[in-house]
N, C-alpha and C positions, 0 to 999 in steps of 0.2 A: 504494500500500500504506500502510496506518494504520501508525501507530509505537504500541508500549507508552507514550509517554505520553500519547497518543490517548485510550485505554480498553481495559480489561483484559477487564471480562465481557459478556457477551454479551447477558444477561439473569440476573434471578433467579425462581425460582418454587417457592414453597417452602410448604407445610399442613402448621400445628400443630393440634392438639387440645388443647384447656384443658377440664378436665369434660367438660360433653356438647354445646360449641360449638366447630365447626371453624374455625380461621381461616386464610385464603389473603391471602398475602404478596407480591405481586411489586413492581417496579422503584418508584420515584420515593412507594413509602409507607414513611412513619418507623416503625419496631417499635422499640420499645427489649426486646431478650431477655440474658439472664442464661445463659449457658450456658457450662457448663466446657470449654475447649479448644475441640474441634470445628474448623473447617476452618480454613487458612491465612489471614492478611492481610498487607497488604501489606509494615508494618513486621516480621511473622514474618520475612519472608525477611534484616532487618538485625540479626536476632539469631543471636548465635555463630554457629555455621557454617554455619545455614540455606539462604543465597543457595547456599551451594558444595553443598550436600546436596539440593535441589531440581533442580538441573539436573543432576548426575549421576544420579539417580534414572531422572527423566525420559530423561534421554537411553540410560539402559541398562534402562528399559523397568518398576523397580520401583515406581514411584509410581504409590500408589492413590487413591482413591474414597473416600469417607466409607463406600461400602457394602462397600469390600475389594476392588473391581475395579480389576484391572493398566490402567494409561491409558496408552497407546502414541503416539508423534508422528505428530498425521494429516497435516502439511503441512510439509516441513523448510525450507521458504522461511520461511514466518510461524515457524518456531522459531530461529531462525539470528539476525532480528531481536530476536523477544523473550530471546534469550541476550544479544547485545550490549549491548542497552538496560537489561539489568538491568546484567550485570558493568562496564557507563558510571558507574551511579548509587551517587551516595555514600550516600543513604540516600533514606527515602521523599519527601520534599517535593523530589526530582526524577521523581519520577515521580507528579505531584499527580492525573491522573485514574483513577487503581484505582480500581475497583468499579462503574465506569458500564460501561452496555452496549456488544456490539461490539467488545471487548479481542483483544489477539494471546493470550493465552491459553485462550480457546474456538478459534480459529482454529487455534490450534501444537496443541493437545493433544486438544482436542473435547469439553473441559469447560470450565466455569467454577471459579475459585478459591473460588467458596463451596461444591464440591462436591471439594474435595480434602483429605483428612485431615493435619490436623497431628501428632495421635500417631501415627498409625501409620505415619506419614512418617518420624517420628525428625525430628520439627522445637518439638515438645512442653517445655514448661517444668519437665514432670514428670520430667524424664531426669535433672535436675540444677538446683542453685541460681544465680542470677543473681549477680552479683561485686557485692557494697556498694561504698559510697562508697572506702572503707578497703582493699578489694579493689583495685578498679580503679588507686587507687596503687601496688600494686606491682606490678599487671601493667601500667602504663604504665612504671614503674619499670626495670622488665626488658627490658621494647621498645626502650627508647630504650637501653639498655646494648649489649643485645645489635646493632642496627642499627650503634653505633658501636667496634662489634668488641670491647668490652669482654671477656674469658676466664670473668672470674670470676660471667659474665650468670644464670647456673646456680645461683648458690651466695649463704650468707646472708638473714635473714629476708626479704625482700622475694620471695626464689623461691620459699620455704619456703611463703608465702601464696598466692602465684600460682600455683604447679605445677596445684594441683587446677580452676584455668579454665583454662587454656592451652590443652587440647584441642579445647576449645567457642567458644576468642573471641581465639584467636593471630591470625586475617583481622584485626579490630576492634583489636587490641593495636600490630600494626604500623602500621597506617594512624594511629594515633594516636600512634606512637614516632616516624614520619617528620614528620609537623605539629608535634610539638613542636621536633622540630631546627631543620627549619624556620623555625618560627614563634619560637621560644623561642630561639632556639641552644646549645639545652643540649649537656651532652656526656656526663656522667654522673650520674645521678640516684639517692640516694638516699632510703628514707620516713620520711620524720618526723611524720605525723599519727597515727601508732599510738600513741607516745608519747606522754608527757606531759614538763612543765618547768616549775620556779620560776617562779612568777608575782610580781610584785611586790608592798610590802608594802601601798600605796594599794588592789590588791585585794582582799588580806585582811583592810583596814578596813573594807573595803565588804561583807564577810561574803561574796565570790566565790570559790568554791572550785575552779572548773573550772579547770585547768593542760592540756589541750589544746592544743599548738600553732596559730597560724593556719595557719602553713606547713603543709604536707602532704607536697611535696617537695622538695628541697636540692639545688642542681646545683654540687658540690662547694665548699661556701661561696659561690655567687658569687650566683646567684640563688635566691631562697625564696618558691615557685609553691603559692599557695591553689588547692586544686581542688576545681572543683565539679560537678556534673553539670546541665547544661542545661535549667532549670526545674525542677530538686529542689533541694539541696542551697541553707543560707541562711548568709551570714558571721557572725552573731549566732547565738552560743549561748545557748538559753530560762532561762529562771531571774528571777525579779525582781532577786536581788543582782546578777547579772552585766548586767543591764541599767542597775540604777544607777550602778552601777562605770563604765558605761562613760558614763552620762550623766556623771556626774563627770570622768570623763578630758577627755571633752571641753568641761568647766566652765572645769579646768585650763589645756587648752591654748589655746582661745579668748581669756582674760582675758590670755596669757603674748603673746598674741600683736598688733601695734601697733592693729588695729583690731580688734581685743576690748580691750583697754584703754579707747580712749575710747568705745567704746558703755559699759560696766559703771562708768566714771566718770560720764560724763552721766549715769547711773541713780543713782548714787549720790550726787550734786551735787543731783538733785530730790529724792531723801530726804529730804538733810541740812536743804535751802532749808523745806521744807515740816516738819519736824520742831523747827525750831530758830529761821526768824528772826523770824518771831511773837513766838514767843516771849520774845527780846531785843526787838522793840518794845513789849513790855510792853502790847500791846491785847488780848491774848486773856480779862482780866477785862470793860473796858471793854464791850467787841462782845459778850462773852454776857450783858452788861445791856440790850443792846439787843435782842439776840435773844428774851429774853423777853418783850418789851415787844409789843404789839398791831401788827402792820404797816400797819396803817391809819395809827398816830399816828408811823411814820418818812418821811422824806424819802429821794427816792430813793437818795443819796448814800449816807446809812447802810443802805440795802439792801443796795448793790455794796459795800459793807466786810463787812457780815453774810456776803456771797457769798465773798467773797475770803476771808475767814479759812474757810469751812466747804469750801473748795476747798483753803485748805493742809493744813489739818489731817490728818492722816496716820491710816491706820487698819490694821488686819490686813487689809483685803480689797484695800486698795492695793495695799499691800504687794507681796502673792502674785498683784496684778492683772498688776504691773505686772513681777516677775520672770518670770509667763508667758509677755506679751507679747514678752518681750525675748527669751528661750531660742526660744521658738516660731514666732519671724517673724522673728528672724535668719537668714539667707541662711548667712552665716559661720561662725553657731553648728554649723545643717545640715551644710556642711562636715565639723566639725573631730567629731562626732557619727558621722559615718560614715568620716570617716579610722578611728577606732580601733576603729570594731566589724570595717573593712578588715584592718587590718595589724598592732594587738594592740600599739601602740608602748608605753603606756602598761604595758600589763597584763603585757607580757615585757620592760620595760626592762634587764630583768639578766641576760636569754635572748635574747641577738640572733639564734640561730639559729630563735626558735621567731615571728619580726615578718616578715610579706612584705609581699615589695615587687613582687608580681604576683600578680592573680587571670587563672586560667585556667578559660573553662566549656567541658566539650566533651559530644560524643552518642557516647552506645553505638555507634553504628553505624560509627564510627571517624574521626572530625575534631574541630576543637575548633572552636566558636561564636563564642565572645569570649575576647579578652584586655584585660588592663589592665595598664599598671604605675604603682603607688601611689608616682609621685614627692612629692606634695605635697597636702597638706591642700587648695590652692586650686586645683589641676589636676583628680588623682584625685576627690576630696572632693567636689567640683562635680558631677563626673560620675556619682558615684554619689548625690548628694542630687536630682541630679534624676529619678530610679527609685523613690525612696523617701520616707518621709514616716513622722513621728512628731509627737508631742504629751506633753509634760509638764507636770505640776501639781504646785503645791506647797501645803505648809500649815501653819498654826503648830503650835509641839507646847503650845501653851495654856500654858506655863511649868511645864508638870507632871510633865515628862519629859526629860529628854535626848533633844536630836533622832538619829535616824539618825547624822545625817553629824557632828554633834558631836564624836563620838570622836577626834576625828581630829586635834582643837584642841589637848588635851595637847599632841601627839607637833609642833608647830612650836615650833623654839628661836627666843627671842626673848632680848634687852636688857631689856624690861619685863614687865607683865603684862597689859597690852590684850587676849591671846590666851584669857586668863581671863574677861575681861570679855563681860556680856553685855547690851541694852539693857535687860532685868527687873533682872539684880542693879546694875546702876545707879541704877536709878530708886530700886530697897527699899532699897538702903541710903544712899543722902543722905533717905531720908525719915523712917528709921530715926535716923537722928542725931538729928533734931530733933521727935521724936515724932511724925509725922503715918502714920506706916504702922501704923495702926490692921486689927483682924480682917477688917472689912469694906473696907476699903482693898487687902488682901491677897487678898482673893477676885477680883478685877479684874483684868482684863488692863492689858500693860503701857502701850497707850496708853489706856485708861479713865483708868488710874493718873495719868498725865500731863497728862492734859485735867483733870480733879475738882483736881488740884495746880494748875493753871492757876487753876481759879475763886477760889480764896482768894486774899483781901486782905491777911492777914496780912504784920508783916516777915517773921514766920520764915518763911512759905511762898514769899517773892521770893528767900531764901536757900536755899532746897532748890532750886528752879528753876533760879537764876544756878547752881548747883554741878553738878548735871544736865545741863543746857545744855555747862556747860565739857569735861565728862569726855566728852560726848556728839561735840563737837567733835574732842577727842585720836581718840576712837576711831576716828574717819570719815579723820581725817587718816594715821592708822596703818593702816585697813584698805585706801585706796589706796595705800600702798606695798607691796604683798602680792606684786604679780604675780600669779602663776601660783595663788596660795593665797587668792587675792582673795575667788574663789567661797565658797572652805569657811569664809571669815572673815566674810563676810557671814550666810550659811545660820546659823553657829553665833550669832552675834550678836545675829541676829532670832530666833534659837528657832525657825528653819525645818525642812524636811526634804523628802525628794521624796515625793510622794503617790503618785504613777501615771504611767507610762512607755506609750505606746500607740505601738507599731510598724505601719506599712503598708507591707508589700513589695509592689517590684515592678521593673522594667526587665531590663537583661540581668544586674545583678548585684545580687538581692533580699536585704534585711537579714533 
């Protein structure tokens, strides 16, 4: 005897009519048809009460026919199977061959599943709405209360939501209130994704206004369970700001952390080297007399100087080359990027209740898929950069604007005012002092600005240089002592800002 996961139908054979050409449909040809409702499949039966409302039907004789006819049990051997086989299976991918020919249910019934009605079965989506994300919280909420004899499992917003599925998906509620004891070892659960919470003030610099918890459920303080639904639902909420913000958080926590330090130091040590020691060699007059000069009448020696200096020299597209590279093909960055679009540490630092430290994904059909728990930036963090992948860009804001993330420079207390300082109002005002910051001068960006102050011979222009130079120094030597703030001292420094955040989900737990 075949088992139900053998094969379900028998055959199909089925003539449509489009205009005035008929078309005949049977087994192993692809159709793709558009049709509302119309007969059961396989996943039907893992929805609300389905499975249990198919085989009572069946078995007391009411289940019909797409044409209205009563189907009665023609073989209770081959029904008795395909009863078991179903009420075994957790959901459809155990029972992977439905819909090929030769099934227990031509055999138990003496039809095929493409000829059995889903409305008029009372198996129909049109009877009643399906539970949202928001939904399913508190009717898993209730599950697991009431499984752990909780009194009050009745009562309080969380049943106040759920009461209206219960009737249709109490099968799917429990099976999912017992996985999570289970799995989770909850005891009492809580919803807290309805609501909202303080968010911190880093995200209302970032212009991020969403206060959604990450958490969704609360197991009486202890653990704080993100839930999600198994290939729907994404940890990152859409928005540019709230993407920034969170690019930020993990700007933050990377640079705070030992090996984000020395990578954003090494970056910033090739800045400094290439912005500045030129410049104290006092050749960058020299080498652009030679640069002008015919490369026929140089020796190769002054070539590889011409090379070397036009390899230090520092420009906007460095710049932003080289903050990409680093953001972008850090491992670590990746990390700390998806720690907090995870667990919200940053963005609810003031809301402990509303930062998890477990994502759960589960199926309608009543089990969970994955779990995680978000112990750490280099555990979690790893695991979910490897599902996922993103790309930032950045860009000067021309000196014409306050960048984005600027804002943000005020609000750090300091001893001085380096936080003030930025690489343009440096340059304009030592050039300012001694007359060279001329209208046309002023139109320039700030390394134009720097390189045209290089070509003068002048003393006064080796005194705006040497002065430039020093303050340029202070400020490299102060914005590695930043930590955590290292990020927004740089960006604001350089007159940066983020251009573009491109997110690509994917794995068991998609940003």
């Amino acid at each position: 005897m075949k088992s139900f996961n053998q094969v379900v139908n028998d055959e199909i054979d089925l003539t449509i009519k489009v205009g005035n050409r008929v078309h005949n449909i049977t087994e192993n040809v692809n159709v793709a048809l558009n049709l509302d409702e119309g007969s059961i499949g396989l996943d039907d039966l893992f929805k609300r009460k389905n499975r249990t409302t198919f085989i009572n039907r069946a078995e007391s004789g009411e289940l019909v026919t797409m044409t209205g006819e009563k189907i009665s049990i023609k073989d209770k051997s081959f029904w008795t199977q395909l009863k078991s086989d179903l009420l075994a299976a957790n959901d459809e991918a155990d029972i992977p061959h439905f819909g090929k020919s030769g099934g227990l249910i031509k055999k138990a019934l003496g039809v095929t599943a493409g000829n059995i009605d889903k409305i008029a079965n009372g198996m129909s989506t049109h009877t009643g709405k399906n539970p949202s994300g928001e939904d399913w919280e508190s009717v898993i909420a209730c599950a697991v209360n009431r499984i752990k004899g909780h009194k009050d499992w009745m009562t309080g917003p969380e049943w106040n939501r759920a009461q209206k599925f219960w009737p249709d998906w109490e099968d799917q509620a429990m099976l999912l209130g017992a996985d999570f004891i289970k799995t989770l070892k909850v005891n009492k659960l809580t919803q807290l994704g309805a609501s909202t919470l303080p968010i911190s003030q880093a995200w209302m610099d970032a212009g991020a206004t969403n206060k959604t918890p990450k958490t969704d459920l609360i197991d009486n303080g202890n653990t704080n369970i993100s839930l999600k639904k198994a290939g729907g639902s994404q940890l990152l909420s859409a928005g540019k700001n709230e993407t920034i913000a969170t690019v930020q958080a993990a700007m933050s926590s990377f640079t705070d952390s030992p090996s984000g330090q020395k990578v954003v130091n090494s970056l910033l040590t090739d800045i400094e080297s290439k912005m500045i020691t030129l410049q104290e060699k006092g050749t960058i007059d020299s080498l652009n007399k030679l640069a002008d000069q015919d490369p026929k009448t140089l020796s190769k020696k002054d070539l590889d100087r011409i090379a070397e200096m036009e390899q230090g020299q520092i420009n906007a597209k460095y710049l932003t080359d080289k903050l990409q590279d680093m953001f972008n093909n850090s491992s670590d960055m990746k990390k700390f990027f998806c720690w907090e679009a995870a667990t919200g540490s940053v963005k609810f630092k003031d809301s402990p209740d509303a930062i998890a430290d477990v994502i759960a994904t589960f199926k309608e059909s009543g089990s969970l898929k994955s779990t995680l728990t978000l112990d750490s930036p280099n555990n979690a963090g790893s695991k979910l950069a490897a599902g996922n992948s993103f790309y930032v860009s950045f860009k000067t804001g021309g000196g014409k604007s306050k960048p984005y993330l600027a804002l943000r420079s005020k609000k750090i207390s300091l001893k001085n005012s380096y936080a003030d300082d930025t690489f343009r109002s440096i340059i304009m005002e030592e050039m300012s002092k001694e007359g060279f910051l001329t209208e046309e001068m002023s139109q320039l960006d700030e390394f134009a600005m720097l390189k045209r102050l290089g070509n003068k011979v002048k003393a006064q222009a080796k005194k705006v240089l040497d002065a430039i130079v020093g303050r340029l120094k202070s400020a490299f030597t102060w914005i590695k002592k930043q930590g955590a703030k290292m990020w927004s001292a740089i960006l604001n420094f350089f007159d940066l800002k983020i251009q573009r955040v491109s997110i690509k989900s994917g794995g068991n737990f998609p940003l």
